[in-house]
N, C-alpha and C positions, 0 to 999 in steps of 0.2 A: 946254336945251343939255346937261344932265348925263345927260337919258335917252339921248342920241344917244351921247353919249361910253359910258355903261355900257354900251347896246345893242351899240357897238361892242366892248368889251371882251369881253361875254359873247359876243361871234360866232366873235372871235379864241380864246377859250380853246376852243368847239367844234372848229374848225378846228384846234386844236393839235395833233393827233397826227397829223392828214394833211399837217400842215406838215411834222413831221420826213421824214417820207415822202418828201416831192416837194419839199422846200424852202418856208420859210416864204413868200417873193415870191411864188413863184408860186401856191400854195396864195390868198394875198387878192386874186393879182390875179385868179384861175378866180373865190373866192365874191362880188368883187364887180363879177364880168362885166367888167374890165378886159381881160382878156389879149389879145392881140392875136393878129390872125389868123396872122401868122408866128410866134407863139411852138407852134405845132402841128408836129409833127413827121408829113410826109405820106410815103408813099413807104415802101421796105422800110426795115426798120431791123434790127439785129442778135440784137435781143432778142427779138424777133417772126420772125426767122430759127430760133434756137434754139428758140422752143416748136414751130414748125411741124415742124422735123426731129424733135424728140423725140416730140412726136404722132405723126409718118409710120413712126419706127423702135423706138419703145418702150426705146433709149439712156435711161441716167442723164444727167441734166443734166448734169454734170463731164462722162460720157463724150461727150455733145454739143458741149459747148463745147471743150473739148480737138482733138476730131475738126472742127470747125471752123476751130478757129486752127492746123490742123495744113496745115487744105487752105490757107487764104487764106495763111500762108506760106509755103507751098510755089508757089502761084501768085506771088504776090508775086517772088519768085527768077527767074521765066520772063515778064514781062511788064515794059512799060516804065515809064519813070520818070511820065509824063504818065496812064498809064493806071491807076499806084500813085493815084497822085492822084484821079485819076476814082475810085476804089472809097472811098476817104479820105473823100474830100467828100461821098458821095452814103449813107456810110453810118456813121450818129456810133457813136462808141465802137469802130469798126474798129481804131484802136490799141491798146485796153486787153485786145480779143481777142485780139489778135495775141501779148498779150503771155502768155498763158494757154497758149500752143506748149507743149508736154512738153520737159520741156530732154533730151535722148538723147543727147550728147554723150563722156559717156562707155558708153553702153551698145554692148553687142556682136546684132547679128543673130542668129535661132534657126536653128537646125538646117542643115545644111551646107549649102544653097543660101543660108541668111543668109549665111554664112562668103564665101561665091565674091562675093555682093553687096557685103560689108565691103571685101573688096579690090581690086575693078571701082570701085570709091567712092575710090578711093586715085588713080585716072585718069581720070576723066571729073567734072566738075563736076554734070552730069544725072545720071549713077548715084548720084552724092555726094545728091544733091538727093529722088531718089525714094528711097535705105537710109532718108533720114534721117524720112521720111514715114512708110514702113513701120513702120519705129523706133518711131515717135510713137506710131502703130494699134497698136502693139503692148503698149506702156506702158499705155495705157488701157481693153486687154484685146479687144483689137477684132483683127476678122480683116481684112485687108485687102480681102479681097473685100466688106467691108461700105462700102469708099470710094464704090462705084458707085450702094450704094442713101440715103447721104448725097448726092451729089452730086445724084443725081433728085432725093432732098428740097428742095435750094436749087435748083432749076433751077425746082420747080414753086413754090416762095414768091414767084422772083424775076420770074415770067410774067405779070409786069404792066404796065401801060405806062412807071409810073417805077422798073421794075425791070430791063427791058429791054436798058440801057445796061451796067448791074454784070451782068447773066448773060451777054451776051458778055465785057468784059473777063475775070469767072472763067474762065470757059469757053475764053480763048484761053490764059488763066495755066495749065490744070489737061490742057491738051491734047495733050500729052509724057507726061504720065504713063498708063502701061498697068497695070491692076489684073491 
């Protein structure tokens, strides 16, 4: 019985640093074939969103995940409560992206078509909605015209069957906006 117990021990200290990694739980319940088949995450996910875009666009990580949570709040603003949801559930960690938005709040638009765009943003809630997008792309050194080759990037991740659902809701959230 003490081989079994130390066996145990010495398994657990191999396992120790993949534990900090992924969580000790789950880490003994993967070496000791517990895990259950729902504890798999199938389907897109956000983080497999982001290598795919930065593989497609050669973006820095920051600049990918920024230019992400710039588009999905900006979608978020143009789509409905039910359909927030739908993106919510079908994609974990959607809120801690979301939360990653460039704060542009007090920054001013460039060059004097920004200027006309800052104060069209002052009347219309959608101009308000696309300065503050641009905004974003631009805090993170991005040219706006690179929204459209992000956006193919997630279009082509999300081309799957259980992806299917979240590339329309983006797609009807990001549909207003003209690069």
């Amino acid at each position: 019985m003490k081989r079994v117990y130390a066996l145990a021990l010495a398994s657990m200290l191999v396992v120790a640093p993949q534990a900090q990694a992924e969580g000790w739980l789950d880490s003994i319940k993967d070496f000791l074939g517990l895990a259950a088949e729902g504890d798999e995450v199938t389907g897109p996910t956000i983080e497999g969103m982001m290598a795919s875009v930065e593989d497609a666009t050669g973006m820095t990580s920051e600049q990918v995940k920024g230019s992400l949570a710039a588009l999905f709040s900006y979608a978020e603003k143009n789509i409905s409560a039910e359909q927030i949801n739908t993106l919510k559930s079908n994609l974990p960690n959607l809120d801690s992206l979301l939360a990653a938005a460039p704060d542009v709040s007090e920054m001013s638009s460039k060059g004097s078509l920004g200027g006309l765009l800052d104060k069209a943003a002052g009347y219309s809630e959608s101009f308000s909605n696309m300065n503050e997008l641009k905004k974003q792309f631009d805090s993170l050194g991005l040219d706006t015209q690179q929204i459209a080759q992000i956006v193919e990037s997630v279009k082509t991740y999300l081309d799957t069957e259980e992806g299917q659902e979240l590339k329309t809701v983006l797609m009807d959230g990001l549909s207003s906006f003209k690069a």
